[in-house]
C-alpha positions as CSV (number, residue, x, y, z in Angstrom):
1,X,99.8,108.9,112.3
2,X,97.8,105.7,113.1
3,X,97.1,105.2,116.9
4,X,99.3,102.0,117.0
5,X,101.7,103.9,115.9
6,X,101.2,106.8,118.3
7,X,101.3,104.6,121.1
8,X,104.7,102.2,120.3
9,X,106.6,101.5,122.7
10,X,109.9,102.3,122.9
11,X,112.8,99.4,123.4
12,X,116.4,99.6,123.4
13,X,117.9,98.1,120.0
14,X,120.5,96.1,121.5
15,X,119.3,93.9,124.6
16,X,115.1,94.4,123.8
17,X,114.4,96.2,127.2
18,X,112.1,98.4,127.7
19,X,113.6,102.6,128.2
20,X,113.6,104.9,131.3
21,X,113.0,109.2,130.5
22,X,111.0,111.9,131.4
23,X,107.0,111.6,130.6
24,X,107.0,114.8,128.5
25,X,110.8,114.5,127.3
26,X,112.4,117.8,125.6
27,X,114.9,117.1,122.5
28,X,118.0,117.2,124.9
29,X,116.4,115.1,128.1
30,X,118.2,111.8,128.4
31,X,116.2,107.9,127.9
32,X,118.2,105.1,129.2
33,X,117.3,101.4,128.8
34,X,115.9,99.8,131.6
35,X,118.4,97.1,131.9
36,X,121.1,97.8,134.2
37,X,124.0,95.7,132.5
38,X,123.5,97.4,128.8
39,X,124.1,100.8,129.4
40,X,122.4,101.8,126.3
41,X,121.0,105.6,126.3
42,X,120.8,108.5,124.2
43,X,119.1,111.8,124.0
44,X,115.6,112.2,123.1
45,X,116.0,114.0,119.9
46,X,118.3,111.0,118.8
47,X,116.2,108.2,120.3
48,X,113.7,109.7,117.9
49,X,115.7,109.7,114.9
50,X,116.6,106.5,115.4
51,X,113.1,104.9,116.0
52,X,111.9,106.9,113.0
53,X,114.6,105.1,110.8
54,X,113.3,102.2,112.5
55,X,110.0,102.1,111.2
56,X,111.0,103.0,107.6
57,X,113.3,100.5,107.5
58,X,110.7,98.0,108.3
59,X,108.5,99.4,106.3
60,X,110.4,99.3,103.4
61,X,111.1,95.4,103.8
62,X,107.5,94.6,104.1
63,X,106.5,96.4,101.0
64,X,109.9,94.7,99.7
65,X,109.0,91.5,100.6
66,X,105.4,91.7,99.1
67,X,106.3,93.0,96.1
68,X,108.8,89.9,95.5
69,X,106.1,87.4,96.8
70,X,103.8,89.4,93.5
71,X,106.5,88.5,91.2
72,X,106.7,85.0,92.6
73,X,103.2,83.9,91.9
74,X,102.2,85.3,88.4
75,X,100.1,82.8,87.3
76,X,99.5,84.5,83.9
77,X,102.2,87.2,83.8
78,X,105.7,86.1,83.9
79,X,107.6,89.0,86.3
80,X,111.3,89.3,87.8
81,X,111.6,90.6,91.1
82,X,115.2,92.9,90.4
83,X,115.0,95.3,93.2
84,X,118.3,95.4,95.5
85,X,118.3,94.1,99.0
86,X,117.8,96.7,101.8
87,X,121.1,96.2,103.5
88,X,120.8,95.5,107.3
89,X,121.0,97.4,109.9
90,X,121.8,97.8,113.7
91,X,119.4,100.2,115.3
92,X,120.4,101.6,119.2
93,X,116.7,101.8,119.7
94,X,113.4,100.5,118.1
95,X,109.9,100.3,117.9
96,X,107.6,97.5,119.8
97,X,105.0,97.5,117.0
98,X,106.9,95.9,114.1
């Protein structure tokens, strides 16, 4: 795991803020976003999930995107992008690194 990685912050999906839990948090242990008027919160195990689905998600669109931008500019090689679109996604808590 790279160290950016490592060290992402967490943020609540819906408002941006930044989230409230233990230092060391256990799977059940509960992380709240920061801001007082969202109410978003979840349990560690799932705020984990989540973030992880985060990042392959994004991942997934950038190697998505560059493979379309490839096809694009084939000077010598005619190619057709014909991938389908990753459908979007709401996600209740994400990663600051992306």
């Amino acid at each position: 795991m790279s160290d950016e990685l490592q060290n992402a912050k967490v943020l609540c999906g819906k408002c941006r803020s930044s989230v409230q839990g233990p230092t060391a948090p256990e799977a059940g242990d509960i992380i709240t976003c920061s801001n007082a008027d969202c109410g978003n919160s979840d349990t560690y195990e799932n705020v984990h999930a989540e973030c992880q689905a985060y990042y392959q998600d994004q991942a997934s669109r950038a190697l998505q995107n560059q493979m379309k931008g490839m096809a694009k500019k084939g000077k010598f090689i005619t190619m057709t992008y014909s991938g389908t679109e990753i459908p979007h996604r709401d996600y209740k808590f994400v990663l600051d690194i992306i």
